[in-house]
N, C-alpha and C positions, 0 to 999 in steps of 0.2 A: 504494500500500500504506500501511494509518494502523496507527500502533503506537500502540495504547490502554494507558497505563502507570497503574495505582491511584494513587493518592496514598502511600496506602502501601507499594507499591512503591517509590514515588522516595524515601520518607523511611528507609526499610531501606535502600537500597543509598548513599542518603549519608551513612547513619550507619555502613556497612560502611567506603564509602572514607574517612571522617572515622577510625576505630578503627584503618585501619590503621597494621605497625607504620612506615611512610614517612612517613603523616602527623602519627603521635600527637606523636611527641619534638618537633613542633616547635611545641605549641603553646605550652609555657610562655614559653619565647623570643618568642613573638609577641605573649602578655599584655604580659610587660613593655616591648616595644617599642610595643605601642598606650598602656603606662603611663607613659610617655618616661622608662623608671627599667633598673636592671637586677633580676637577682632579689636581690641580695646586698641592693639596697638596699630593695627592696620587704618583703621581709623584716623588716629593722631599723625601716621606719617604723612610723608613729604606730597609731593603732587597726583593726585589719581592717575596721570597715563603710568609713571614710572611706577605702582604700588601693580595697576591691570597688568603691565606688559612684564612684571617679574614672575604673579600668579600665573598667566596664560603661560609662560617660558615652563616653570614650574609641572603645572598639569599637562604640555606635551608632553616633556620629559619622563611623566611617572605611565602615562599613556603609552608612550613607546617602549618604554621598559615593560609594564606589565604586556603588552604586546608580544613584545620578545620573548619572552617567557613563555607563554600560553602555546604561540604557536611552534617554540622550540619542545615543548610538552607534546604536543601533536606530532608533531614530525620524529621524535623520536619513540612514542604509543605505535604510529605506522612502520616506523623501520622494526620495533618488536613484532608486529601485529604477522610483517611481511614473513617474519624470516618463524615463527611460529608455522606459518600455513608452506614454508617452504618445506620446512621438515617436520609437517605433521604425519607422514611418513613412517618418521622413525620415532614418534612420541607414543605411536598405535601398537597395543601390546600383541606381539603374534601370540598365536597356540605355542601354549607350554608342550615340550616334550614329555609324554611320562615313560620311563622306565619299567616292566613289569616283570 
C-alpha cells in the first residue's frame, strides 16, 4: 500500500503541528538557547539586525548539523540494511546433520 502525500499536504500538517499550542510556547526559549543568550538579555542587547542575523546564523548551523546526523544515521541503517540482505544467505540456518 503507497500513501501518496502532496507536498502541500506535509507543509499544512507541519505547520499545524509546529502552531500547536504544545509546541508554540517553546519556541522562544529555543531562539534564545540557539542565541546562547537568554531573552532578558537578548532583549537589552545591541541592534535587532545584528541580535536576528547571529540567531538565524545560529539555527542554520544547529539545522545543518542535526541534518548531518540524521541522514548520516540513514545512510549508514542502508549500508547495514544492504549488506544484511547480501548475506542473508549465510544468516539462514541449513538442516543440521544428524549422526545415527
Amino acid at each position: 500500500m503507497t500513501a501518496e502525500v502532496s507536498v502541500f499536504a506535509a507543509l499544512l500538517a507541519g505547520l499545524i503541528s509546529f502552531l500547536s499550542p504544545c509546541v508554540l510556547p517553546l519556541v522562544p526559549p529555543y531562539l534564545a538557547f540557539l542565541a546562547g543568550s537568554s531573552l532578558e538579555r537578548l532583549a537589552e542587547a545591541g541592534p535587532a539586525p545584528v541580535v536576528r542575523r547571529n540567531v538565524l546564523v545560529a539555527a542554520l548551523l544547529f539545522v545543518a548539523g542535526f541534518s548531518t546526523i540524521f541522514v548520516a544515521l540513514g545512510a549508514g541503517a542502508s549500508v547495514i540494511g544492504s549488506m544484511l540482505r547480501f548475506y542473508s544467505m549465510s544468516f539462514r540456518s541449513s538442516p543440521a546433520s544428524s549422526s545415527s
